[in-house]
N, C-alpha and C positions, 0 to 999 in steps of 0.2 A: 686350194691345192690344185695344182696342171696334173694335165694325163701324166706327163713324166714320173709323177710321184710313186704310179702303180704300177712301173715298168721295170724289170729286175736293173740293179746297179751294176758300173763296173766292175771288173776283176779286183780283188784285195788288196794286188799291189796296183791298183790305181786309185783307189777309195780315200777320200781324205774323212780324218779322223778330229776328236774333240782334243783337247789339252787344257788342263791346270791354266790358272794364269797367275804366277809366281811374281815376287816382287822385282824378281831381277833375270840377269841369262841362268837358263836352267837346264842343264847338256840330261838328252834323254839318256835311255840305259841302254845299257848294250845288251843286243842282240847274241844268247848263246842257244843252243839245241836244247831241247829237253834231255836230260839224263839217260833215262830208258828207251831213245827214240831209235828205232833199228831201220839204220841207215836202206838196208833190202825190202823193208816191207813198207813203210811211210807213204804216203804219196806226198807230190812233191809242195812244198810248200812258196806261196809269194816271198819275196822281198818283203821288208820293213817298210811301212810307209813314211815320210817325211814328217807330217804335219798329224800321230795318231792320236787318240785316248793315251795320256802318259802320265803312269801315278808319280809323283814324286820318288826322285832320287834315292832318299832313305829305304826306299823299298821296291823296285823292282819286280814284274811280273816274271812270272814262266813265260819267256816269247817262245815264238814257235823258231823253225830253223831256218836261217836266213838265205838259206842254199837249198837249191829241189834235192831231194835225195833217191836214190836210185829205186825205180819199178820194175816188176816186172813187165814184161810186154806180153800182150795175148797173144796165142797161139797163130800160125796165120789163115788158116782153117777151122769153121767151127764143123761138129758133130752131130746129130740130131740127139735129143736125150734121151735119156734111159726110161720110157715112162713110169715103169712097178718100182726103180729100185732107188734115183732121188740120186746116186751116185757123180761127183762129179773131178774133175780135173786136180791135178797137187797142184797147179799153177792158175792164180786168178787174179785179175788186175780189175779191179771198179774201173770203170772207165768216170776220168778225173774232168773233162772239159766243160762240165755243166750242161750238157746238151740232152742226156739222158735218152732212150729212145726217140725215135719219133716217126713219124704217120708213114707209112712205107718202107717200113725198116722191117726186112724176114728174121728171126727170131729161130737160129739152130735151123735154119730152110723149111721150116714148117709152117710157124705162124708171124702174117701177115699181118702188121698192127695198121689198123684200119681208120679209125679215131680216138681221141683225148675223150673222157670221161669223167675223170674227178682226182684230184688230188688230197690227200689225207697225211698223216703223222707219218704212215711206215713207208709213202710212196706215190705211184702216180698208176691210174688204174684204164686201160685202154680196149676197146671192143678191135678185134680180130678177127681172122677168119684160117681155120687149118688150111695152108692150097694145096692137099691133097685130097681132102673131102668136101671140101665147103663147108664145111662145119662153121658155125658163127662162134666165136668164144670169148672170154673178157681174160684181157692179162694184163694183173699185177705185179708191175714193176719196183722193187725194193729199190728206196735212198740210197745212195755210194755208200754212206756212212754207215749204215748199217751192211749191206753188202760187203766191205771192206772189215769186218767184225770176224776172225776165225769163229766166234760162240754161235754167228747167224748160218755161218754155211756149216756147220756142225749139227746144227739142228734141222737144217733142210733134210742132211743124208737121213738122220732119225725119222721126220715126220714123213718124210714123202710115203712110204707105204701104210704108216695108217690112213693119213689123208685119200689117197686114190683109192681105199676098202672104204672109204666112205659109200654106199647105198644105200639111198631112200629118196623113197619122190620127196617128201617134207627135208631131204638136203643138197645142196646143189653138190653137182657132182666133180671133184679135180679130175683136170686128165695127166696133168703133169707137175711135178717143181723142177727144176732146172738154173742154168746159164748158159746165157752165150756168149764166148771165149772173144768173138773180133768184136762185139759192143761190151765188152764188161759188164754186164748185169747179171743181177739174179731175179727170178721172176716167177709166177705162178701161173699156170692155165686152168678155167675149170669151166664150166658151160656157160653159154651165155644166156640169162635170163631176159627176156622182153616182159620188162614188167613196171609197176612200181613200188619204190619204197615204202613199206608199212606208216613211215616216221612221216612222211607226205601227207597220208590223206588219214592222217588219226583224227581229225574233226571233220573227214567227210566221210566214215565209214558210219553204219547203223547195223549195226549186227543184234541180231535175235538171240537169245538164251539157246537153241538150236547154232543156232550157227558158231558163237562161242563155245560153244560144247565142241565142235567140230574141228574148231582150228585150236582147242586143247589139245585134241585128243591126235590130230596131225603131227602136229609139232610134237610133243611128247612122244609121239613114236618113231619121230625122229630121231630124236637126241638119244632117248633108249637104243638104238641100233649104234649110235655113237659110242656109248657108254658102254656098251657090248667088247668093243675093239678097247677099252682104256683110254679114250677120248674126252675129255671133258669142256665145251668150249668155253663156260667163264664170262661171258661177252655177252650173253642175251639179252637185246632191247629191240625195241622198233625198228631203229634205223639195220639192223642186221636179219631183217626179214624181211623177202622180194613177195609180192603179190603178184605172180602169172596173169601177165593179161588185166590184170588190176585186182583178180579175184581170189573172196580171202580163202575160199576152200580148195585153192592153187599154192599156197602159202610155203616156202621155200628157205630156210636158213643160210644165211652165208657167213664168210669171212671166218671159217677157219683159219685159223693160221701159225700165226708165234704161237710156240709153246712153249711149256715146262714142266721135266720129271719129276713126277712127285718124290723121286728119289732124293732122300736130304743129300744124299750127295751131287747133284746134278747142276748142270750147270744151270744158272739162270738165263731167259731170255727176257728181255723189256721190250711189251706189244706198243700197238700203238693207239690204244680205246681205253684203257681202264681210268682215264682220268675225265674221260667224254661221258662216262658212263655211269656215273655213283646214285642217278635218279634207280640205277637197275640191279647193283652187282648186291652181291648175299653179304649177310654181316660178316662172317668170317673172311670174306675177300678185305672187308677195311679192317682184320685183326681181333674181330672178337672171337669168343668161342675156342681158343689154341689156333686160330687160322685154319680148323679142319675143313677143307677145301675138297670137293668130291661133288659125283651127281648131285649129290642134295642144292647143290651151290645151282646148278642148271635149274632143279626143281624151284628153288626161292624164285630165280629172277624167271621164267617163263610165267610164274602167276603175275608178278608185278607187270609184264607183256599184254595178259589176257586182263587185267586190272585196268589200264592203258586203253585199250579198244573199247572194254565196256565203258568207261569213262568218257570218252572220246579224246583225252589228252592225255598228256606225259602225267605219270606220278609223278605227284609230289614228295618223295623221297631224296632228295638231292642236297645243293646249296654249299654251303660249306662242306669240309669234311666232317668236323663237331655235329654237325645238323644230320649228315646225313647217318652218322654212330646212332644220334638219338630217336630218332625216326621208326629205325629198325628195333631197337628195343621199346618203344611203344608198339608197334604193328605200324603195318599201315589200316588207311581208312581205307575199306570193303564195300563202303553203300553203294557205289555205284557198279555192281556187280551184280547178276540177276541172286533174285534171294536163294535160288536151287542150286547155285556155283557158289555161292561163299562157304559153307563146310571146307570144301574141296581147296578154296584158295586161302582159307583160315590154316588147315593142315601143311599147307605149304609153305606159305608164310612166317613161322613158327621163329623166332629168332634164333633160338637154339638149335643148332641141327642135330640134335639128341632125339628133338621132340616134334622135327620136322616129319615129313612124308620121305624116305631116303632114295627112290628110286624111281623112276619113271612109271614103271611096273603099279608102282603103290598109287603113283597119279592116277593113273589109265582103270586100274581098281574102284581106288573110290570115285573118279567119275563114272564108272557103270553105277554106281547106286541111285544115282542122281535122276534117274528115267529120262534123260535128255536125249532125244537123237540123236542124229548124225554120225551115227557108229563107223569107224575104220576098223579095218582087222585088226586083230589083236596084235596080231605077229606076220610081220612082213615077210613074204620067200624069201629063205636064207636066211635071212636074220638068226646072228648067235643067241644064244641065251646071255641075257642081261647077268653079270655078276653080283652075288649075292653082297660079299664085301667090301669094302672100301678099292682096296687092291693097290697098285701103285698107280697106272693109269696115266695118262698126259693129259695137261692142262693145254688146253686150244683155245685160241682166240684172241683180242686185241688188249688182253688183261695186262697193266703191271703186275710183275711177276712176283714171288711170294717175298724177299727178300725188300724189297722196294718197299711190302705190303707191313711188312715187318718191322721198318723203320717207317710207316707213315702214320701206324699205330702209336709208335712209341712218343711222336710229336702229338697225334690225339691227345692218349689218356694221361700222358706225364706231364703236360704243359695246361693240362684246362681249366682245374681245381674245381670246385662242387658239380656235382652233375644238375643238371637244368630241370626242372619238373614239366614235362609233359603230358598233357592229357590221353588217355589209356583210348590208342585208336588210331594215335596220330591225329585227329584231327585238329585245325589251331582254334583258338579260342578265339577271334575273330578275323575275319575276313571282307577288307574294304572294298566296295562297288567300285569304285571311282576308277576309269580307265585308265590315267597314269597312274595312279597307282600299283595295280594290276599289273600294267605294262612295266613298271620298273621293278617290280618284284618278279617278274617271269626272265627280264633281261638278268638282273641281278643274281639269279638261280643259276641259269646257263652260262654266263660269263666263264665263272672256273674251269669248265669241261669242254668247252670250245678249243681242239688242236691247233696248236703254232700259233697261240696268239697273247696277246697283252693290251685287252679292251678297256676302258671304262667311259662310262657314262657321262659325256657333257653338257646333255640337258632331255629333257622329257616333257613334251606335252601336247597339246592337240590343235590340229591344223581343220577346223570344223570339225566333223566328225570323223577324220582322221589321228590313229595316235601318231606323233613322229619321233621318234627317237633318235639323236646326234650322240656317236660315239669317238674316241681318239686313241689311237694306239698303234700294234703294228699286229701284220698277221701276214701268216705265208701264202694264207686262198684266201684273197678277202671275199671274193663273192660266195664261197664256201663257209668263210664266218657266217657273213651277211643271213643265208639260209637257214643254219643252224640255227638264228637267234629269232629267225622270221617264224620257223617251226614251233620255237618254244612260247613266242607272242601268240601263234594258233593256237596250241596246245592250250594255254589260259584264256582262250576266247577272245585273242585281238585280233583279229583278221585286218587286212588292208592296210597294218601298219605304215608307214612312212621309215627307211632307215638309213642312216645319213653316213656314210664311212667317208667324206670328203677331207675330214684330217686322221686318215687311219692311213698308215704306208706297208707299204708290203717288204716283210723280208726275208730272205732269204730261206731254201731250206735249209742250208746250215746251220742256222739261227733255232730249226725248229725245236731239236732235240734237248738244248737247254731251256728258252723259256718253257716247256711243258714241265722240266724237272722244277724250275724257279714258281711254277705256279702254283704245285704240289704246297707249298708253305707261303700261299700267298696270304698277309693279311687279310684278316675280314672285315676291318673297316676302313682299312686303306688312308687312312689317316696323319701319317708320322710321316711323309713324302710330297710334295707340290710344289706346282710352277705356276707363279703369279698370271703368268699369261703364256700360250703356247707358240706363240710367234716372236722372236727375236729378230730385229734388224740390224744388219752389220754397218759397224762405222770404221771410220780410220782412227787408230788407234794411236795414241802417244805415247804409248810405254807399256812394257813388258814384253813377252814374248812375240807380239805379232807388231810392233811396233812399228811405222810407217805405213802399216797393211789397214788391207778392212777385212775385219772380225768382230762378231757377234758377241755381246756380253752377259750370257744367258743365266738367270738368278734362279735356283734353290732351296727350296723351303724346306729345313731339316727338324720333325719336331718330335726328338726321338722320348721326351717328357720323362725319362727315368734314367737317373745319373747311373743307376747299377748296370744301366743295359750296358754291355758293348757294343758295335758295331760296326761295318765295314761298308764301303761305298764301291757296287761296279759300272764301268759303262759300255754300254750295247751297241750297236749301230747295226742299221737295215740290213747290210752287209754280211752278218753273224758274226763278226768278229766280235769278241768281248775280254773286256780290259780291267782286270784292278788298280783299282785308284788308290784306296784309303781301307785298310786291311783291320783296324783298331781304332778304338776312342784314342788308346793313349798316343800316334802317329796323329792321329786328325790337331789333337790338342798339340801338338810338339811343331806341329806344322803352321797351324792357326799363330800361333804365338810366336812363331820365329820369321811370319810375315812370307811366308813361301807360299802358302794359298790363301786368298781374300775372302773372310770368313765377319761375318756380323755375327757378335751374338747379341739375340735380341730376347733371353731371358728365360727361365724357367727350361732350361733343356732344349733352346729351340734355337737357331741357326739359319743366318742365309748364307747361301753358298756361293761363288761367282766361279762360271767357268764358261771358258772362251772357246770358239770354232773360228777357222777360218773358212769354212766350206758352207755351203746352200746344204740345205737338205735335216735330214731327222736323227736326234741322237736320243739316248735312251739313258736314264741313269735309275739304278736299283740300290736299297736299301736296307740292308740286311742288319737285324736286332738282334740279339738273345746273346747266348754266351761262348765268348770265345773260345778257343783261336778261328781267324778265317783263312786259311793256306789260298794263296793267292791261286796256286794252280787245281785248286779245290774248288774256289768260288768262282773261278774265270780262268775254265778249261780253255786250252787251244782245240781248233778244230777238229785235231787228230785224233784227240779227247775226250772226246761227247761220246761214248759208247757207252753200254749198259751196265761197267762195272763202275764209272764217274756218277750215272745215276744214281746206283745203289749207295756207293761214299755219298753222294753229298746231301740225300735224306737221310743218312742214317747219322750222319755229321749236327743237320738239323733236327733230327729228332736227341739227340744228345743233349745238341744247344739250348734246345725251344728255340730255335731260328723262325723267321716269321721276315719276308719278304714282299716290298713294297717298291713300285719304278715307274714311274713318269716317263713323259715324253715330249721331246717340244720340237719345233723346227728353226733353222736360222735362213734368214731370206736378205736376200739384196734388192727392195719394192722400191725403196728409196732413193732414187740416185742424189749423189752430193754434188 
């Protein structure tokens, strides 16, 4: 693959797309608006490309609107923002160009975006500086798509004033949420740490029973001042705690953020971590327990944190979602914990949170019994008094939100049949030396929770004493993948790995918001899906749709093995654009048989498929099992789409189904001249 590969692609309406290749002329469909689409608030949409992903005639997607539709325009002045009250304008346009901040852009005339930093699920995160104090600050910037969400700036006005009562050294501090009116964004300001990430150097850190005592009892009194205001952040792992200077008795919580009222009536927001996170989040966040969600939820995952350091890797609490349900109802395994901290993190751990420790207060308690140093006050100046009951509270941080949590349950426990026997501990009943090994179980782990992506594994093994790992797929940060899976190789004791992302394509963040939904129900053996080879070369064609042309004749391997399942076929592209093809067995079948799409069957439930490109570049096709119906505008939202209430439909779609999600990737190349 050339550098071009990892270079963002044209505009939409320039993008060429995949198509059927039918046995004769096949007139695509027509182009109408979505129903619901308001014409005032929209942004605008591309034109119809010529040459796109086009399902058969018989069925028709929800296209988007073939004509821009009218925006607002920003204000032509911005205002500095409100810092205590989070309050902001009745008129707000995402700014639509793709361009998104960037390095020199003043922010409300205040802050100074100074450099890029990292890109994640909810956004793009940049070091700053106030130019009226100097002040150094990091500001996160929100995705249009989200931005352009009334539920996201809804919840800005709500969170902004508990977020900036955030105080305590163990949490970094916001000074603002806001927008700015002539860039369209929404955005966050909070201090800037000079530091590094905990998730970094969890196999360089060596902490003493003393010193784990210490960054207990920090953090916990952290979160407790949190939980004080009705804060609950949901989100505690490694990677969401900065180390000051490197140092872990500086130890700093971040990434408050998205949240949700614990009010049943409230509205949902969808973070951008709870799928990155499952080695860490409490049982009741994946649905057990009635989903009771509260401090206790902070208390679980801050021990599986300090589990983590004394380890020197990530828990092994993760993997699938099935895996990560069962895990938590065994315990996890403790040993690598000083023997005077395990009461303390036994208590915590407790899967029921009946029978948990319920409050920070209770942490910070039973660690005094423990005789460990490194005492912090008990009670921070000012600091409210911690509430004694549940309350109603807000949920903070990069969680899917309960709703999401609710139907991802329901695909758990309704679709698994006998529960799996696990040893009382967590721990597995065998554990292979062998460094691929190892290494394709530590890749294989992380894969699911890896943001904006669609990885797997094209081969595994060792370059002397080197592991290397070659993987294929798409992702929106590839070197952002790349790290994550490099931390998780650390984390199981592979250092120096080798990791090869030369046929991995980058796409778009438009793109990101569904595959992360698409992942949530991804197969776990990934199986029912493949492409003999991933490089197609185009020829000139003698018939069918690209006839006199040169197009790629890219083959499909469909082996869905269960005549009962139904299913439906969509296709991706680097772009985000994403297309229904094939909505039903009984269409696939009516199709196959009437010679409209070129279809092998080669037995037992299994299928090759031919589908043709006229373009260079990377197309994606997904496979979705369980039981019908697939609403075409369900399974392959338009862009305008992807918000947090498409989320929640279409897990909760698939938890109804037992949907279960499987997608390839291949490229079409012109290497060969004729």
């Amino acid at each position: 693959m050339n550098q071009d590969d990892n270079k963002p692609g044209p505009p939409e309406d320039q993008e060429d797309r995949t198509v059927f290749m039918p046995s004769g002329d096949f007139p695509p469909p027509s182009v109408q608006p979505p129903a619901d689409a308001d014409e005032a608030t929209v942004p605008p949409q591309p034109p119809e490309p010529v040459g796109g992903f086009e399902p058969p005639a018989a069925n028709p997607p929800v296209a988007q609107p073939s004509e821009p539709a009218t925006t607002f325009d920003p204000p032509p002045t911005s205002q500095p923002p409100r810092e205590a009250t989070g309050h902001f304008g009745t008129q707000f346009a995402p700014r639509t160009d793709g361009q998104g901040i960037q390095v020199g852009d003043v922010l409300n005339h205040i802050f100074e975006v100074k450099r890029f930093i990292a890109r994640g699920g909810m956004g793009e995160v940049f070091e700053g500086v106030n130019v009226n104090t100097d002040e150094r600050v990091a500001i996160k910037v929100m995705l249009p798509s989200l931005a352009a969400d009334p539920n996201v700036i809804s919840m800005f006005r709500k969170e902004a004033r508990t977020l900036t009562r955030l105080q305590h050294e163990a949490l970094v501090q916001y000074r603002v949420l806001a927008q700015e009116p002539q860039l369209g964004v929404l955005y966050i300001v909070t201090e800037y740490v000079d530091g590094t990430n905990l998730a970094d150097v969890l196999g360089q850190v060596e902490a003493t029973p003393e010193e784990l005592a210490q960054l207990l009892r920090r953090l916990a009194a952290g979160l407790r001042v949190a939980h004080a205001l009705g804060a609950i952040h949901r989100d505690m792992s490694p990677d969401n705690v900065l180390l000051e200077d490197g140092n872990l008795g500086k130890a700093k919580i971040i990434d408050f953020g998205i949240a949700k009222d614990l009010d049943p009536g409230s509205a949902t927001i969808v973070g951008d971590g709870f799928a990155g996170k499952l080695n860490y989040v409490a049982p009741e966040q994946l649905g057990d327990f009635g989903r009771d969600v509260g401090p206790w939820s902070d208390v679980y995952s801050l021990a599986l944190v300090i589990l983590a350091v004394a380890g020197r890797r990530n828990v092994q609490m993760g993997g699938s979602l099935v895996d990560a349900v069962d895990k938590r109802r065994a315990g996890p395994d403790l040993s690598a914990a000083p023997e005077a901290l395990r009461p303390v993190l036994e208590k915590m751990t407790k899967a029921n949170p009946a029978e948990r420790l319920r409050s920070m207060d209770e942490v910070l308690a039973e660690l005094d019994k423990t005789g460990l140093t490194g005492r912090l006050p008990s009670t921070p100046p000012g600091a409210p008094a911690a509430p004694s009951g549940p309350g109603k509270g807000v949920l903070i941080g990069g969680g899917i939100a309960a709703l999401l949590v609710i139907a991802l349950l329901g695909w758990l426990l309704l679709g698994r049949g006998e529960e799996p026997q696990v040893a009382k501990g967590g721990a597995p009943a065998a554990v292979s030396s062998d460094p691929v090994d190892v290494a394709r179980g530590a890749v294989n782990s992380v894969l699911p929770s890896v943001a904006c992506t669609w990885l797997d594994i094209v081969d595994i093994g060792r370059d002397g004493d080197a592991v290397t790992v070659a993987l294929t797929g798409v992702a929106g940060n590839p070197s952002a993948a790349q790290s994550e899976i490099s931390r998780a190789l650390a984390g199981a004791g592979i250092n120096g790995a080798s990791i090869n992302f030369e046929e991995v394509s980058t796409i778009t963040q438009s793109g990101c918001g569904a595959l992360d939904t698409y992942r949530q129900v991804r197969a776990p053996d990934g199986q029912r899906l493949a492409v003999p080879q991933r490089k197609f070369e185009k020829r000139m064609q003698e018939a069918g749709q690209y006839a006199g042309q040169l197009a790629a004749n890219a083959l499909i391997n469909i082996n869905v093995g269960d005549p009962t399942l139904d299913f439906a076929l969509v296709g991706i592209e680097p772009s985000g654009v994403i297309t229904s093809l094939i909505t039903s067995r009984a269409q696939f079948d009516e199709l196959r048989e009437g010679g409209v799409i070129v279809v092998t069957d080669v037995g037992s439930d299994r299928y090759r498929l031919q589908i043709d490109a006229d373009h260079d570049g990377w197309s994606g096709i997904m496979l979705l099992t369980g039981k019908g119906p697939f609403p075409p505008e369900l399974i392959a939202p338009g862009l305008v789409s992807r918000g947090p209430d498409w989320t929640n439909q279409f897990v909760s779609a698939a938890a109804a189904g037992g949907w279960q999600s499987n997608m390839v990737w291949f490229k079409n190349v012109d290497e060969v001249r004729d």
